[in-house]
N, C-alpha and C positions, 0 to 999 in steps of 0.2 A: 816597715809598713805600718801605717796606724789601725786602730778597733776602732771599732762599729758596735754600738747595739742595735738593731733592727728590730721593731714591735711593728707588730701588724696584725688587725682588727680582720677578721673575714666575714663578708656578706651572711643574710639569712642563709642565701642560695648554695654558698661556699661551706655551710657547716650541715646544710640539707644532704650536701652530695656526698663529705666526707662520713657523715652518719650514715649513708646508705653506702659509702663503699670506702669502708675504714682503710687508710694509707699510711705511710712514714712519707713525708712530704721534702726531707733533707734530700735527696737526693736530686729535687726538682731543683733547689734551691743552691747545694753545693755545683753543679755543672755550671750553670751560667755566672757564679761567682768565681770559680776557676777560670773561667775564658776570658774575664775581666781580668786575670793577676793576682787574682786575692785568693784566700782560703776561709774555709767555713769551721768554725771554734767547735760551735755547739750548737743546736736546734734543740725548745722546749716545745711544750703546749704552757700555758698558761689562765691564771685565772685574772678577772679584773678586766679593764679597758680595755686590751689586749690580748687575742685568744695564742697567737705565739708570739717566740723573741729568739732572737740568733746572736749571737756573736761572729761577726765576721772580720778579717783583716785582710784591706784591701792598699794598695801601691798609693791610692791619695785620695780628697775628698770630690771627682770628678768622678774616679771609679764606683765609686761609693753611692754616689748620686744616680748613677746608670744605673745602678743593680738598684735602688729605692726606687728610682722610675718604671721601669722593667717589672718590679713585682704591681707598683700601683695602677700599669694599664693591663695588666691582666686580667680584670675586672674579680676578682675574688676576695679582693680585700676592699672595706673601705673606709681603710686608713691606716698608712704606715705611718712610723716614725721613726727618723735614721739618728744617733747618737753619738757623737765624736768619746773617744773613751781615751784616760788618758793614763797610762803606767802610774805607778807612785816617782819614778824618777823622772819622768814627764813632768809630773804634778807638780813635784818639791820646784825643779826647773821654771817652770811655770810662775809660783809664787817667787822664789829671788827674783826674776825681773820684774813681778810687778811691783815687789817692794823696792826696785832702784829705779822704777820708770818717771816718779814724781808727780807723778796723778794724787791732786789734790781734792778730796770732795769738797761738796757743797758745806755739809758738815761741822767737818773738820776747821777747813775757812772759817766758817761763822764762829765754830770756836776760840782761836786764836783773834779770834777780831775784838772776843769779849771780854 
């Protein structure tokens, strides 16, 4: 299954309510990521753009997008941001193909031209 980071910004109104009726909100959030396939890492609060952030691993990037969609017509947020994450053996993986795929930059080109 692949990770997810999930950031999401909550409304005036959403940090109105939670201040008036203090919650642990994982619980909202691990159900319907379960129903999709996937599992829930970790749930913060955070500071900056983004008042929380999750880790989630979901079956693929379809699932992934339901559970980002699903949290953003909620109207409590307004504005997720969904993350593809990617192991270090994903990563390392990652890099060998793109060093044999032969993608030449612009760059590079002009380099060798000079």
């Amino acid at each position: 299954m692949a990770h997810f980071l999930i950031q999401a910004a909550y409304t005036t109104e959403a940090v109105k309510a939670m201040v008036h009726n203090p919650q642990d909100r994982t619980a909202a959030l691990q159900a319907p990521v379960e129903k999709l396939g996937g599992r829930l890492h970790h749930m913060f609060l955070s500071f900056g753009d983004y008042d929380a952030v999750a880790i989630i691993e979901m079956p693929d990037s379809v699932a992934a997008a339901a559970i980002a969609l699903a949290i953003s017509s909620g109207g409590a947020c307004k504005s997720v941001k969904t993350t593809p994450l990617l192991t270090q053996a994903e990563a390392i993986d990652a890099a060998k193909k793109a060093a044999s795929s032969g993608y030449r930059s612009i760059v590079s080109s002009a380099k060798a031209a000079s």
